[in-house]
C-alpha positions as a Markdown table, in Angstrom:
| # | Residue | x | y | z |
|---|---|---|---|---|
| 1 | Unk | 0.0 | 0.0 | 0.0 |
| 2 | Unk | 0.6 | 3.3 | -0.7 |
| 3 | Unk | 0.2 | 6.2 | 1.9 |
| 4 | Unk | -0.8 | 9.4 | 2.3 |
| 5 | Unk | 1.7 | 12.1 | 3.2 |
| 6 | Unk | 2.2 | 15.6 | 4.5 |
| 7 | Unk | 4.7 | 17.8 | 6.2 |
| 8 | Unk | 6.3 | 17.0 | 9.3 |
| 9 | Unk | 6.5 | 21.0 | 10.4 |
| 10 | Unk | 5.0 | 24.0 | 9.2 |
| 11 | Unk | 7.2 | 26.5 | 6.5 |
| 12 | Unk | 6.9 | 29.7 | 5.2 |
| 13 | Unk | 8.5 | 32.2 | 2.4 |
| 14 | Unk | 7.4 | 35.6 | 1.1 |
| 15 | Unk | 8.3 | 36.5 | -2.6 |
| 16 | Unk | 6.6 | 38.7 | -5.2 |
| 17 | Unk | 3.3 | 37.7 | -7.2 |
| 18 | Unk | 4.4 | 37.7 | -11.0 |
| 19 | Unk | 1.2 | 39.1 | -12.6 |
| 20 | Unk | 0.2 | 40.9 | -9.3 |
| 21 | Unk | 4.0 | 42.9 | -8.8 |
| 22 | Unk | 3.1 | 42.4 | -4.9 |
| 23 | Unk | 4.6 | 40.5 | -1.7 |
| 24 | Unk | 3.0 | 37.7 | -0.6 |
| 25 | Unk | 3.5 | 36.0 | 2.4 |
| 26 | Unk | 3.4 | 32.0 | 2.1 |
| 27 | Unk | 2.8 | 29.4 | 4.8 |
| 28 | Unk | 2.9 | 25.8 | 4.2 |
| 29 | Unk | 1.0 | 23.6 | 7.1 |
| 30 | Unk | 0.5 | 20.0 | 7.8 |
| 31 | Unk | -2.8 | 18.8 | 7.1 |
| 32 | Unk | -5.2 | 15.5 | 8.1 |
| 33 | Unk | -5.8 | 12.6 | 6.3 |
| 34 | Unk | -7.9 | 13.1 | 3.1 |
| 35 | Unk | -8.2 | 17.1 | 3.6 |
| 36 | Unk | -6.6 | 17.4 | 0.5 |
| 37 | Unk | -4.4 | 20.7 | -0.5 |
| 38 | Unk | -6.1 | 24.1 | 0.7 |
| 39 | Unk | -5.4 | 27.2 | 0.3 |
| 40 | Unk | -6.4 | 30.1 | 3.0 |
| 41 | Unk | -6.4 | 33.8 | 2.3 |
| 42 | Unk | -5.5 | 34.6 | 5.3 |
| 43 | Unk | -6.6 | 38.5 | 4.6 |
| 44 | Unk | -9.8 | 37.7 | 4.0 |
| 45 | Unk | -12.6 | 37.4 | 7.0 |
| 46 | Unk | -13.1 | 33.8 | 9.1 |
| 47 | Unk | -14.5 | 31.2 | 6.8 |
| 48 | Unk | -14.5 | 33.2 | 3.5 |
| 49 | Unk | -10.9 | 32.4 | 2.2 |
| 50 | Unk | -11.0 | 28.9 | 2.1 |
| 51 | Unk | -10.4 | 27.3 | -1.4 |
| 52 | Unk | -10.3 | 23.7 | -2.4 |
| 53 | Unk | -7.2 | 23.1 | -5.1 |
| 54 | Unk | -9.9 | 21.2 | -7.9 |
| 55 | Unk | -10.7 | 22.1 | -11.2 |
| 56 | Unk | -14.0 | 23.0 | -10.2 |
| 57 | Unk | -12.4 | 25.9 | -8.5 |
| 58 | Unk | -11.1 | 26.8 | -11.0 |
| 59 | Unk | -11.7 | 30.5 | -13.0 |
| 60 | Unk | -9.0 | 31.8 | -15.2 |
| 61 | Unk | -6.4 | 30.3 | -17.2 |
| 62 | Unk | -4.8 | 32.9 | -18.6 |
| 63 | Unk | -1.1 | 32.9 | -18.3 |
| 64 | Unk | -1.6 | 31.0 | -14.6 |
| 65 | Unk | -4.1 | 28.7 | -13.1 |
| 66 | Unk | -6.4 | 31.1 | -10.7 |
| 67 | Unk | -8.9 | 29.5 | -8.3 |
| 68 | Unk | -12.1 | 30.9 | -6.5 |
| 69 | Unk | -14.6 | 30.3 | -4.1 |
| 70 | Unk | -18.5 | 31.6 | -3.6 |
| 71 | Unk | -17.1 | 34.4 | -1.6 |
| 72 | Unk | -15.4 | 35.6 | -4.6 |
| 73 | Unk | -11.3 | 34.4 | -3.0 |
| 74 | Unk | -8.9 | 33.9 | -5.0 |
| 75 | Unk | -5.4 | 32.7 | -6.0 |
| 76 | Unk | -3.5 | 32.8 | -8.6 |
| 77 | Unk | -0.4 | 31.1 | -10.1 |
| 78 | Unk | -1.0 | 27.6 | -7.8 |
| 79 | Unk | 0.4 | 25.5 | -10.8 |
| 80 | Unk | 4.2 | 25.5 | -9.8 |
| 81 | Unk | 3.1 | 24.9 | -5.7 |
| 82 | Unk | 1.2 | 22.3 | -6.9 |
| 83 | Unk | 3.5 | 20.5 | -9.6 |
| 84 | Unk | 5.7 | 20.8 | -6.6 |
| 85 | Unk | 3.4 | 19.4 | -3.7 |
| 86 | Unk | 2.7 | 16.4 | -6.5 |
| 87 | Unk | 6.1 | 16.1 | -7.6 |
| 88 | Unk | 6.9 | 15.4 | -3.7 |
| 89 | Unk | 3.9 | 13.1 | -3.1 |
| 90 | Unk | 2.4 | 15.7 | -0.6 |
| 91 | Unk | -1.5 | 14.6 | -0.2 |
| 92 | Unk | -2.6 | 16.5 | 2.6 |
| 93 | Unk | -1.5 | 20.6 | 3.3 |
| 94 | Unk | -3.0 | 23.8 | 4.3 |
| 95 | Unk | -1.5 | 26.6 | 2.2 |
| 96 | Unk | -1.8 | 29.9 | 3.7 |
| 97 | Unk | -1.5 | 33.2 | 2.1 |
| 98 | Unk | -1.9 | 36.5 | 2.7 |
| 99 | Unk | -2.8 | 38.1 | -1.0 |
| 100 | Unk | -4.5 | 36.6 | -4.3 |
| 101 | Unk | -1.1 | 35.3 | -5.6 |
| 102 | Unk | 1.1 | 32.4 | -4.7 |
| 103 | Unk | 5.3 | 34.1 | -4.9 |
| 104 | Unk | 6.8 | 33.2 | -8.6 |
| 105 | Unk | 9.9 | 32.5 | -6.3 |
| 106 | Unk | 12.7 | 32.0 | -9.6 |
| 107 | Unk | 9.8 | 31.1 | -11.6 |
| 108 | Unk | 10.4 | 27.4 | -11.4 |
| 109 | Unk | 9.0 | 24.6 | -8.8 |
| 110 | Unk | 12.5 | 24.0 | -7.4 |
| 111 | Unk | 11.9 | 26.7 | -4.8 |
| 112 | Unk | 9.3 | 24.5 | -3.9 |
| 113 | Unk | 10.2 | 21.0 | -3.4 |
| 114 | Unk | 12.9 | 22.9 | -1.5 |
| 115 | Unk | 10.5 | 24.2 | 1.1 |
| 116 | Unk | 9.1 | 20.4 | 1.2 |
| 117 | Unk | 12.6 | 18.9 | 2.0 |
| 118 | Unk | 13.3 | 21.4 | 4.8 |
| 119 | Unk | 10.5 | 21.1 | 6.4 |
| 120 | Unk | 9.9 | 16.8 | 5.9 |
| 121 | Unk | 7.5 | 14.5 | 4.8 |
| 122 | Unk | 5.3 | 13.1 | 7.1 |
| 123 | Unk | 3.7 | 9.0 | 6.0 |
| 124 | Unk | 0.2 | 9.1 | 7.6 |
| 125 | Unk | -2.0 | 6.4 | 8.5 |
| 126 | Unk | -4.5 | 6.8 | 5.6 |
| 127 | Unk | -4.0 | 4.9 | 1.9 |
| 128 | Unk | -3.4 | 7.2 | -0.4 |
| 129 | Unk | -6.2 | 7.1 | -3.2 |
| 130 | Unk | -5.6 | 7.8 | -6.9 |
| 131 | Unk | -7.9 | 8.3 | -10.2 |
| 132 | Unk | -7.5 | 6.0 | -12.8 |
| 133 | Unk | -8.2 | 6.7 | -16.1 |
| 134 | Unk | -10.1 | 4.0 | -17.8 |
| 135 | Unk | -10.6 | 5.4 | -21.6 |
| 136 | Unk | -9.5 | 7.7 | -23.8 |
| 137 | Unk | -10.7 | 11.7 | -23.4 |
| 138 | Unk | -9.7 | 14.2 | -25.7 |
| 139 | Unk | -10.3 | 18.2 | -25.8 |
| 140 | Unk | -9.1 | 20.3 | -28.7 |
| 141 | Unk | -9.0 | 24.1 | -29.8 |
| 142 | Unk | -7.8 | 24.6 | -32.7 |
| 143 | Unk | -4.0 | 23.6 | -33.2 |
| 144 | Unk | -3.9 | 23.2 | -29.7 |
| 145 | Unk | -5.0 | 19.6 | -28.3 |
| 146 | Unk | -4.9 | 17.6 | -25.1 |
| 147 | Unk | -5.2 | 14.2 | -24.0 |
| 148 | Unk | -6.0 | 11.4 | -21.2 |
| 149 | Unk | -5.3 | 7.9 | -21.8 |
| 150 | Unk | -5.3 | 4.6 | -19.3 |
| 151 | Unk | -1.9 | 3.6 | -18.8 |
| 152 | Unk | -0.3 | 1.6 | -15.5 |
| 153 | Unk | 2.0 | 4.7 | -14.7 |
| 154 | Unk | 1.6 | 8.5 | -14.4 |
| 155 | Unk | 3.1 | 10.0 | -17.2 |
| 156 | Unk | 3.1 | 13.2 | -19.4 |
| 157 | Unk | 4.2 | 13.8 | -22.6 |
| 158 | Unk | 4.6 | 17.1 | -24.5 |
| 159 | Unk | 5.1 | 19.1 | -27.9 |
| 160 | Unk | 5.1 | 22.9 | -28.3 |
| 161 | Unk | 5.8 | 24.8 | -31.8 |
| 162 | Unk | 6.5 | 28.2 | -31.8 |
| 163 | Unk | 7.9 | 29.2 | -35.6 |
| 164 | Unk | 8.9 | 32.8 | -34.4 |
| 165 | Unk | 12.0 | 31.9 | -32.5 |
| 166 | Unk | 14.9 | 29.5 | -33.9 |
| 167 | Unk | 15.0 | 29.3 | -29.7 |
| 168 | Unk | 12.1 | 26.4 | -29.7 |
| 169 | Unk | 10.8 | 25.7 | -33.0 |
| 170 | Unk | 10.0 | 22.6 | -31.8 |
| 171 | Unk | 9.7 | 20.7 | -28.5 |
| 172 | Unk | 9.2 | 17.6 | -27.3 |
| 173 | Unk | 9.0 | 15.8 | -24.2 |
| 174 | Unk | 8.4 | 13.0 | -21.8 |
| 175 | Unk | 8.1 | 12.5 | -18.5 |
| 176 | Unk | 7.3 | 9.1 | -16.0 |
| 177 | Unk | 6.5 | 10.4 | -12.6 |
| 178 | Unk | 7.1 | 7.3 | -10.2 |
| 179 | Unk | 8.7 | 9.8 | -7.1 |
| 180 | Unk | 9.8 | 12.6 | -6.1 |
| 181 | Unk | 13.3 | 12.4 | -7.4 |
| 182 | Unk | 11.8 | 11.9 | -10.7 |
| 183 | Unk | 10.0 | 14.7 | -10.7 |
| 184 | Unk | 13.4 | 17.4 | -8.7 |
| 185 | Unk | 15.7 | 16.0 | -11.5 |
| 186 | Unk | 13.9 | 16.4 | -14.8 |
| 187 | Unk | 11.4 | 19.2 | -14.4 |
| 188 | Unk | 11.5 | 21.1 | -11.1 |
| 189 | Unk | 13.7 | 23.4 | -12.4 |
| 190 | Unk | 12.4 | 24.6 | -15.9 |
| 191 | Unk | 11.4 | 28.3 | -15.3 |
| 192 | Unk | 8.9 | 30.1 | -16.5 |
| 193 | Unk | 8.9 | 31.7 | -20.3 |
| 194 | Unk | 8.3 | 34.8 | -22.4 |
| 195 | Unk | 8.7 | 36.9 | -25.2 |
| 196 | Unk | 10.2 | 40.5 | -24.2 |
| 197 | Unk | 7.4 | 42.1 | -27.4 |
| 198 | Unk | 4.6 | 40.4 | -25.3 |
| 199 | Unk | 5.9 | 42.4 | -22.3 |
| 200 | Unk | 3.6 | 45.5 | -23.0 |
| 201 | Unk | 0.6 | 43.7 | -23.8 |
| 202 | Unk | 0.3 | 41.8 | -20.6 |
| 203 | Unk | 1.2 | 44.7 | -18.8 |
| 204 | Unk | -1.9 | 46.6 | -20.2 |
| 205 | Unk | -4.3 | 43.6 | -19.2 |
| 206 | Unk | -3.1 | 43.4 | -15.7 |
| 207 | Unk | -0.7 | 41.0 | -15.9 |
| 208 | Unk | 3.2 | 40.3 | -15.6 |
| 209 | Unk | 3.7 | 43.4 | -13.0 |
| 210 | Unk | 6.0 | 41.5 | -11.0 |
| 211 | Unk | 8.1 | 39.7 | -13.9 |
| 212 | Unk | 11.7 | 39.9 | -14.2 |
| 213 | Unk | 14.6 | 38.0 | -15.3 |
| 214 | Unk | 14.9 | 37.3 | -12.1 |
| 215 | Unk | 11.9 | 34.8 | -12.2 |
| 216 | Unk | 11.3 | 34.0 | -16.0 |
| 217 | Unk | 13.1 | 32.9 | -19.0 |
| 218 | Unk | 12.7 | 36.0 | -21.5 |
| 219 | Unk | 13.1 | 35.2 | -25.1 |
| 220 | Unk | 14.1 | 38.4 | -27.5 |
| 221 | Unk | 14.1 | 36.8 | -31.3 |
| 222 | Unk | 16.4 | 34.6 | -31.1 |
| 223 | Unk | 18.2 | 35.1 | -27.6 |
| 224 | Unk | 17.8 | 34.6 | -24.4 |
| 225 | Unk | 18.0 | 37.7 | -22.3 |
| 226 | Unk | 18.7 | 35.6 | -18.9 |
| 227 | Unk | 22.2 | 35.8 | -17.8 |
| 228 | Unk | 23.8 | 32.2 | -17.4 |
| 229 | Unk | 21.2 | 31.5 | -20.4 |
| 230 | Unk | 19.1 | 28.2 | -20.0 |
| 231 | Unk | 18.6 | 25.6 | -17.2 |
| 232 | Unk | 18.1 | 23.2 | -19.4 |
| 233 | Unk | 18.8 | 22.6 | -23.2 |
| 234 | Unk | 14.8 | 22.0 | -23.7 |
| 235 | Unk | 14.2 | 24.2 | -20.9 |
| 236 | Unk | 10.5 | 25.7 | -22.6 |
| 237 | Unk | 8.9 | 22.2 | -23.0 |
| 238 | Unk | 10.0 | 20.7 | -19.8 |
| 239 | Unk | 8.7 | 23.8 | -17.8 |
| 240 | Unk | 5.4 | 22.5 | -20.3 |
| 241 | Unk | 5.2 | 19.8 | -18.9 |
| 242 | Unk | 6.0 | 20.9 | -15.2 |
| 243 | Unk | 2.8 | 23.0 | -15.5 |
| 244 | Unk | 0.6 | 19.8 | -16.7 |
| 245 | Unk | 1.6 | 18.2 | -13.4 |
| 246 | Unk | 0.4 | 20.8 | -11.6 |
| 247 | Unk | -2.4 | 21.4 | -13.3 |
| 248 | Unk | -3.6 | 17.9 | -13.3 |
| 249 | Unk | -2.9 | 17.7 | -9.5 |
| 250 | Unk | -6.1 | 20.3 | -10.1 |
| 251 | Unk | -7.8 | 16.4 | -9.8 |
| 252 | Unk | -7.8 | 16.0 | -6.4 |
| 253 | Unk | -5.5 | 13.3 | -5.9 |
| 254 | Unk | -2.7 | 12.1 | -8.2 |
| 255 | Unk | -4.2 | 10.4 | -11.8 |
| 256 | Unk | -2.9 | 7.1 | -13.0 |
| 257 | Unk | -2.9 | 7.7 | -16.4 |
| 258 | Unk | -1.1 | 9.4 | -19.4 |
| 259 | Unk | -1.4 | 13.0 | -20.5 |
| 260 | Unk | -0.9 | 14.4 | -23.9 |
| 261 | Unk | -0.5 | 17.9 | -24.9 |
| 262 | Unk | 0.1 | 19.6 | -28.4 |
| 263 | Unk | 0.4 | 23.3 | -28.0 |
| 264 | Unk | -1.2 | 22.9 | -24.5 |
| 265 | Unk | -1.7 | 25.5 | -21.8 |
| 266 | Unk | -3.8 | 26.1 | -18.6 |
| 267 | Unk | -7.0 | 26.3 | -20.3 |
| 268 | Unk | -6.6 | 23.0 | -22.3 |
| 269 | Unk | -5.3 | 21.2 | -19.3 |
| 270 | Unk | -8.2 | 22.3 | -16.7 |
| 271 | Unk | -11.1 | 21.4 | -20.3 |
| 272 | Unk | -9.3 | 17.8 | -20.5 |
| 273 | Unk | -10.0 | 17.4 | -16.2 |
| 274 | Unk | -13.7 | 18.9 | -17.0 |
| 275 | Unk | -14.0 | 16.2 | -19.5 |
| 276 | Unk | -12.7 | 13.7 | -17.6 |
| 277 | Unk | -15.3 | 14.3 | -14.6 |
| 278 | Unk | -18.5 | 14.9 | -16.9 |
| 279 | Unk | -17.7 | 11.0 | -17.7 |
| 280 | Unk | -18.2 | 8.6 | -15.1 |
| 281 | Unk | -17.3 | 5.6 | -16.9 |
| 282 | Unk | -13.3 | 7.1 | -17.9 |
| 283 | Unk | -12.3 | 7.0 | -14.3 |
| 284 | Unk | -12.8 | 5.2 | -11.2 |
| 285 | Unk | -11.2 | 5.7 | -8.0 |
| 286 | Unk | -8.5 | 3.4 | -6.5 |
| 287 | Unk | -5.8 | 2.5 | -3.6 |
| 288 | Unk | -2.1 | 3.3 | -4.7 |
| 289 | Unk | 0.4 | 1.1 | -5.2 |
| 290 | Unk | 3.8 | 1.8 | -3.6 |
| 291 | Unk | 5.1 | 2.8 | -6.9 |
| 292 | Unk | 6.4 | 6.1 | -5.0 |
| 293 | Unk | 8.8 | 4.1 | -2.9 |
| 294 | Unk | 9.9 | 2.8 | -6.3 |
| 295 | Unk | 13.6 | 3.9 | -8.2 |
| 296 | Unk | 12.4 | 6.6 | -10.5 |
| 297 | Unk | 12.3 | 5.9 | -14.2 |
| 298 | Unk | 12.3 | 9.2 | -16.0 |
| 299 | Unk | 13.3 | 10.7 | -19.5 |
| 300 | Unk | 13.0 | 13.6 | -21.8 |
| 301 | Unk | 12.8 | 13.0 | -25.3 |
């Protein structure tokens, strides 16, 4: 059996809120058995800031995953906390913040999983409980097309074209999520990405106020404006794929199953989770195998 898990001690960090431009105050608490990950404004009155991480909760995709409650709460940019939390196997946690934004940190999950090694994992007494996916869903707009398939492993693949930089062109990428390790050494450190002419534009719809080379990859034509230059060789489509993790950990609990995205995003990933759900007979519920205590085996193609 596989179990549950959460932190062994509270931990906390304050950074900036990339499309926001303000500080945010961050703490990360240990949680009970089959709570599930929480967040709590912390600004907002008793009872009112409490939002469920699900894809139900979910209200704007653009440029970052932002989630909401009745009482009109909200945070934005969870994706990186949560490719983090399911990167590390974290189940269970209370994530408390003090404005609408979760800190960009370096723009990457590694900040992260870093926060989750310092403070420890906790093994609770509770299985921990996964979705399976049990037939093929699809969502598509336009070029841009997403996928869930059964398959005995969590796993993600990736493409991305982008024919206005010799940067990318073309992408692709693959990922077997098994642990944690899997997860640090592949894709917890792909950061972020953008194009300096896309800089205004944002800026104008309330968005990117806190950016910086500091905490994203910026791409002018062909260069990158970073110094030190990339993480990674492939650094755009592994932070790709570091999103769907986090996205998809929008399920609830981790999915046993294997994601495909062509020109993916936010929106595409939380449509394929809506489609998923609106069909009861493409997923069942199920106890975990220890596959987490497993040797990771993990590649990008």
């Amino acid at each position: 059996m596989s179990w549950q898990q959460t932190l062994k001690a509270p931990i906390n960090c304050t950074g900036v809120g990339v499309h926001s431009g303000q500080q945010v105050r961050m703490t990360l608490r240990p949680a009970p058995v089959d709570s599930g990950i929480v967040f709590v404004r912390t600004d907002r009155p008793e009872g009112e800031g409490v939002i469920p991480a699900l894809w139900d909760h979910v209200v704007d995709t653009r440029m970052c995953t932002v989630i909401a409650n009745a009482h009109k709460a909200s945070v934005g940019t969870v994706e990186h906390l949560m490719a983090a939390l399911r990167g590390c196997g974290i189940d269970n946690l209370v994530v408390e913040i003090d404005g609408a934004e979760v800190p960009i940190m370096d723009g990457s999950a590694a900040p992260f999983v870093f926060l989750i090694e310092c403070a420890g994992i906790a093994v609770q007494e509770a299985p921990r409980r996964v979705i399976r996916v049990l037939k093929d869903v699809r969502v598509s707009d336009g070029d841009k097309q997403v996928s869930l398939s059964p398959s005995p492993v969590s796993s993600f693949g990736a493409e991305i074209v982008y024919d206005n930089t010799a940067l990318i062109r073309r992408q692709t990428g693959s990922l077997l999520l098994t642990s944690g390790s899997s997860f640090k050494r592949e894709v917890s450190r792909a950061r972020t990405f953008g194009f300096l002419h896309e800089v205004e534009a944002m800026r104008k719809a309330g968005l990117g106020r806190g950016g910086s080379l500091d905490n994203a990859v910026v791409i002018n034509g062909d260069r990158v404006m970073n110094e030190g230059g990339l993480r990674y060789g492939d650094e755009f489509i592994r932070h790709k794929i570091l999103d769907a993790v986090g996205d998809l950990y929008m399920a609830g609990a981790p999915i046993l199953g294997h994601y495909q995205g062509l020109r993916g995003g936010h929106a595409m990933n939380n449509a394929v989770l809506r489609a998923l759900f609106a069909d009861s007979t493409a997923w069942r519920w199920e106890d975990a195998a220890p596959a987490w205590a497993d040797e990771p085996v993990a590649a990008i193609a």
